[in-house]
C-alpha positions as protocol buffer text, in pm:
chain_id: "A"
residue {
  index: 1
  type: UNK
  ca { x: -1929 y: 227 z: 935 }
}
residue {
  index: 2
  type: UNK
  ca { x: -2133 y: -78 z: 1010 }
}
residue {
  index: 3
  type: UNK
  ca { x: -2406 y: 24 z: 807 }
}
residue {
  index: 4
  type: UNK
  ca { x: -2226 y: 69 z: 468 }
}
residue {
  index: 5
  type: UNK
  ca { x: -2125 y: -180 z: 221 }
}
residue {
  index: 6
  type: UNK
  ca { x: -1810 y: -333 z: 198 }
}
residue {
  index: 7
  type: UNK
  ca { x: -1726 y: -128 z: -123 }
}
residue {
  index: 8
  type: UNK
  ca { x: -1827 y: 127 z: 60 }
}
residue {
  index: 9
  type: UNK
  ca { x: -1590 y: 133 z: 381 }
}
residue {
  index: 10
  type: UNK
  ca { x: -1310 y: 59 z: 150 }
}
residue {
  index: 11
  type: UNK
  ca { x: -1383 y: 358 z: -20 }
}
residue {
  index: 12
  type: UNK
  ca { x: -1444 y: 597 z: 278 }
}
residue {
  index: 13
  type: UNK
  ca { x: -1089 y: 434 z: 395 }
}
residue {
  index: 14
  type: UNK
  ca { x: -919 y: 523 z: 68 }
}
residue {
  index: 15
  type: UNK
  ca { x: -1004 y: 922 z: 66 }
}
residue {
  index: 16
  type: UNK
  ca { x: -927 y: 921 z: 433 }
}
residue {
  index: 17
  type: UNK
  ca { x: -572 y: 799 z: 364 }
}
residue {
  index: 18
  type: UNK
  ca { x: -589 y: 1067 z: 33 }
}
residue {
  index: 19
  type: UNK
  ca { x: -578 y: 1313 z: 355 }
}
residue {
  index: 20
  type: UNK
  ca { x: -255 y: 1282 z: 418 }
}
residue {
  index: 21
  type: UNK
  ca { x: -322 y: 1284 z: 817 }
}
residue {
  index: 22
  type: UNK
  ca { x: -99 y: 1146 z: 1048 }
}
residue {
  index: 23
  type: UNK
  ca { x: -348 y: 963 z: 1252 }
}
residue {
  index: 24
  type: UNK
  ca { x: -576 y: 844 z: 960 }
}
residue {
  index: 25
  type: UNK
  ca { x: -223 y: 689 z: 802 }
}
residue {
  index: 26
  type: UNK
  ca { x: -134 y: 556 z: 1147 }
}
residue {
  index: 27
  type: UNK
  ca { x: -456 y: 427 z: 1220 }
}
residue {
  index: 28
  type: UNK
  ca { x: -518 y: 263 z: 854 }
}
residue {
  index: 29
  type: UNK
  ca { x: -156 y: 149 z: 757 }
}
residue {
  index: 30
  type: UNK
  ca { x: -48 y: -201 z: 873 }
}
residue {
  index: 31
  type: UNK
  ca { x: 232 y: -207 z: 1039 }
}
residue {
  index: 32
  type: UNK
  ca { x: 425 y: -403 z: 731 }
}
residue {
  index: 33
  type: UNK
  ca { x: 300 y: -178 z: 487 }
}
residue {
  index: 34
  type: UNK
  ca { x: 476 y: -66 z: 177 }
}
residue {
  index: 35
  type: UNK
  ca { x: 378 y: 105 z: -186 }
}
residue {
  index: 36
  type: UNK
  ca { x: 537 y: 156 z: -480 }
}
residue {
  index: 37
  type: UNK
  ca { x: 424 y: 518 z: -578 }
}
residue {
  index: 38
  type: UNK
  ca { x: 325 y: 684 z: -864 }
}
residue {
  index: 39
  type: UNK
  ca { x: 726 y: 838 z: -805 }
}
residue {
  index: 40
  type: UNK
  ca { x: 881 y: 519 z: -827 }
}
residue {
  index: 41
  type: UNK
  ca { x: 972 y: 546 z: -517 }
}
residue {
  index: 42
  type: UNK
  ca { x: 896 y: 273 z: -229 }
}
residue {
  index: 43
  type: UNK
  ca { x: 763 y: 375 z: 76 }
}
residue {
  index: 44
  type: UNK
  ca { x: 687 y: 187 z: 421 }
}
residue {
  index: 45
  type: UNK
  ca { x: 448 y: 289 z: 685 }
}
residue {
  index: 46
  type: UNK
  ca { x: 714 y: 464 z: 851 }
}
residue {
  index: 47
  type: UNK
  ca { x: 809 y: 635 z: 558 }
}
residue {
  index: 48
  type: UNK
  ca { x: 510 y: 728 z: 503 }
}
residue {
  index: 49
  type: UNK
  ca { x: 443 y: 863 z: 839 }
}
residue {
  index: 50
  type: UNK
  ca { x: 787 y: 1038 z: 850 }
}
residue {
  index: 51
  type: UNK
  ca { x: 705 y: 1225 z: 543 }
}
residue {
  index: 52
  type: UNK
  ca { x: 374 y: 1402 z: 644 }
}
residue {
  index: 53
  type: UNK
  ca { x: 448 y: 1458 z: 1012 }
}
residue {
  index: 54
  type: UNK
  ca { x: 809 y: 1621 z: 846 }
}
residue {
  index: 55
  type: UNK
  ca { x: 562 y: 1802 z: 607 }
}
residue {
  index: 56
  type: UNK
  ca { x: 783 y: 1663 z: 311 }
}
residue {
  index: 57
  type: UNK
  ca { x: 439 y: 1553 z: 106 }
}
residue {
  index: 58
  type: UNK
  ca { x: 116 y: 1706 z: -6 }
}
residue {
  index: 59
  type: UNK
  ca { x: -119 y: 1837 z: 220 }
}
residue {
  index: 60
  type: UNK
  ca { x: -479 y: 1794 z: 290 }
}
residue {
  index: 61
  type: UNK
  ca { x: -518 y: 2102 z: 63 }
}
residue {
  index: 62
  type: UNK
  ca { x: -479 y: 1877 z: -222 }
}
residue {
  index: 63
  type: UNK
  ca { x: -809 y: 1730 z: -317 }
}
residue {
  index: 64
  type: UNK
  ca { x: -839 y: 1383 z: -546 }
}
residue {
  index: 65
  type: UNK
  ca { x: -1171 y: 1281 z: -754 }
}
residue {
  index: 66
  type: UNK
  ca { x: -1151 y: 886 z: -714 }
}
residue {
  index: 67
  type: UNK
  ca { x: -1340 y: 667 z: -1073 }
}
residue {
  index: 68
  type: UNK
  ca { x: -1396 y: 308 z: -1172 }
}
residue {
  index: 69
  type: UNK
  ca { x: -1425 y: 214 z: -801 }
}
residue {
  index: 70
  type: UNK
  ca { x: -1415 y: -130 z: -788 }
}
residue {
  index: 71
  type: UNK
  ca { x: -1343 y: -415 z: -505 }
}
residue {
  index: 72
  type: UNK
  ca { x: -1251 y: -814 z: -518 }
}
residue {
  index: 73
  type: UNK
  ca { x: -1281 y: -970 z: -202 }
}
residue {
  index: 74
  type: UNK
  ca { x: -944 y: -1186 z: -236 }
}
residue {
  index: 75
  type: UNK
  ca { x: -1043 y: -1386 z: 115 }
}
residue {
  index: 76
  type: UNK
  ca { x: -1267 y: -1332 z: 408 }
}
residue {
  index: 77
  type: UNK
  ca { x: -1039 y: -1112 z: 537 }
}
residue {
  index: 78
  type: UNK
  ca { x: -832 y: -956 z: 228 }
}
residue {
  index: 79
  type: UNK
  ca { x: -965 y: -677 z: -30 }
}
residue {
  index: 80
  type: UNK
  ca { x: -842 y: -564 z: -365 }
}
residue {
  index: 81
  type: UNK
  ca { x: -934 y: -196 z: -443 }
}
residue {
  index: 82
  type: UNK
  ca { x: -887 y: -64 z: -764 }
}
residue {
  index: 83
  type: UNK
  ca { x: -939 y: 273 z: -873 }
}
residue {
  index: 84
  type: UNK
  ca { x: -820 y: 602 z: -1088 }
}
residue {
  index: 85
  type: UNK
  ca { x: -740 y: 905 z: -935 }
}
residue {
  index: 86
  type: UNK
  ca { x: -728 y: 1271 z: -1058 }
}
residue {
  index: 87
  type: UNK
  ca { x: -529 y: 1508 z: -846 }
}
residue {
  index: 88
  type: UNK
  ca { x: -647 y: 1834 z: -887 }
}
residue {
  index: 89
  type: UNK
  ca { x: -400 y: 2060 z: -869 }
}
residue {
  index: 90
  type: UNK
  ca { x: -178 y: 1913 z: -1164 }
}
residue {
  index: 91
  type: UNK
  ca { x: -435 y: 1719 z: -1347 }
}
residue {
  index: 92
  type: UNK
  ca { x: -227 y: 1421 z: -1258 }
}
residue {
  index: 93
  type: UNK
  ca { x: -420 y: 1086 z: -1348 }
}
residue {
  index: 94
  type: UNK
  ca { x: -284 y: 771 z: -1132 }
}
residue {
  index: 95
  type: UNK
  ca { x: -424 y: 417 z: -1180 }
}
residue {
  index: 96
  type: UNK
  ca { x: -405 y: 294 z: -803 }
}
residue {
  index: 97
  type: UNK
  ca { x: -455 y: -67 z: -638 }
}
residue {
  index: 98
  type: UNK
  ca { x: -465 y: -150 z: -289 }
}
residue {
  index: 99
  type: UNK
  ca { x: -464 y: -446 z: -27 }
}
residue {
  index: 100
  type: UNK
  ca { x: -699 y: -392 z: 266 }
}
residue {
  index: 101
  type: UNK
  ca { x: -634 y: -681 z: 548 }
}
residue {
  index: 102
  type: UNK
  ca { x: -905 y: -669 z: 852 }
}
residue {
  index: 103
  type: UNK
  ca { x: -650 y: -709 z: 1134 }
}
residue {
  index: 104
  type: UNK
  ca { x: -829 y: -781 z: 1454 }
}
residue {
  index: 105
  type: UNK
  ca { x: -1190 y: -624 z: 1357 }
}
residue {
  index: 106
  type: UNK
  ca { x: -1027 y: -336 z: 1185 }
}
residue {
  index: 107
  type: UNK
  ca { x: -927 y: -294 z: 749 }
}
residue {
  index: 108
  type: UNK
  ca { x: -588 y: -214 z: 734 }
}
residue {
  index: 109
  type: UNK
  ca { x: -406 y: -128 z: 377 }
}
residue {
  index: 110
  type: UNK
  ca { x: -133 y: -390 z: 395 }
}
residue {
  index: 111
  type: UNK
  ca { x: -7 y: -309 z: 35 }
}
residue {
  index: 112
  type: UNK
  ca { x: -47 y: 35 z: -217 }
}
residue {
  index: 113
  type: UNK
  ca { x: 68 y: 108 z: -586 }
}
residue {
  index: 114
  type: UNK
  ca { x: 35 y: 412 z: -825 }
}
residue {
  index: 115
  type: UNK
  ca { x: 105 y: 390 z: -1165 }
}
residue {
  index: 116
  type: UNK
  ca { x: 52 y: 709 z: -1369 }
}
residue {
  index: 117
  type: UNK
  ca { x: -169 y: 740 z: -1714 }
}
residue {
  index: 118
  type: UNK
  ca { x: -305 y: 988 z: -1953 }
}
């Protein structure tokens, strides 16, 4: 991913975690990672990881079309992704921000929240 923008491996990282793979939400999760969801709910990385290897959340069946794409580099090392989302099974429109940390060489989403909108 060396060749692609920053905007761009942000991006990649964002539909990989849109997945819902174990190993892509191991692998790009911090370990203090939490998100207020589009549910209200809070989740942690554990959570989080709990949930799809239980099968208690969507599957990878369920594909996303990701708009207004944007990043602010917050520091060197920190990354503010904003974006909507359109799930396409229910039509259900989520405005979504995200904190990417590179933690030792590697972008990490330290932070997540959904908030829904018509």
């Amino acid at each position: 991913m060396e060749h692609l923008s920053l905007k761009d491996q942000i991006l990649y990282l964002e539909k990989q975690l849109m997945t819902y793979d174990y190993n892509e939400l191991n692998e790009h999760l911090a370990d203090d990672f939490f998100e207020y969801g589009s549910s209200g709910n809070i989740f942690d990385k554990n959570a989080q990881l709990d949930a799809v290897r239980d099968d208690k959340t969507v599957t990878n069946s369920i594909k996303y079309t990701v708009t207004e794409f944007n990043i602010k580099l917050l520091a060197s090392d920190v990354v503010l992704a904003t974006y909507c989302s359109l799930r396409h099974n229910d039509s259900k429109l989520v405005l979504r921000s995200s904190v990417w940390k590179n933690i030792q060489g590697k972008w990490q989403m330290i932070f997540h929240q959904g908030t829904p909108t018509k």
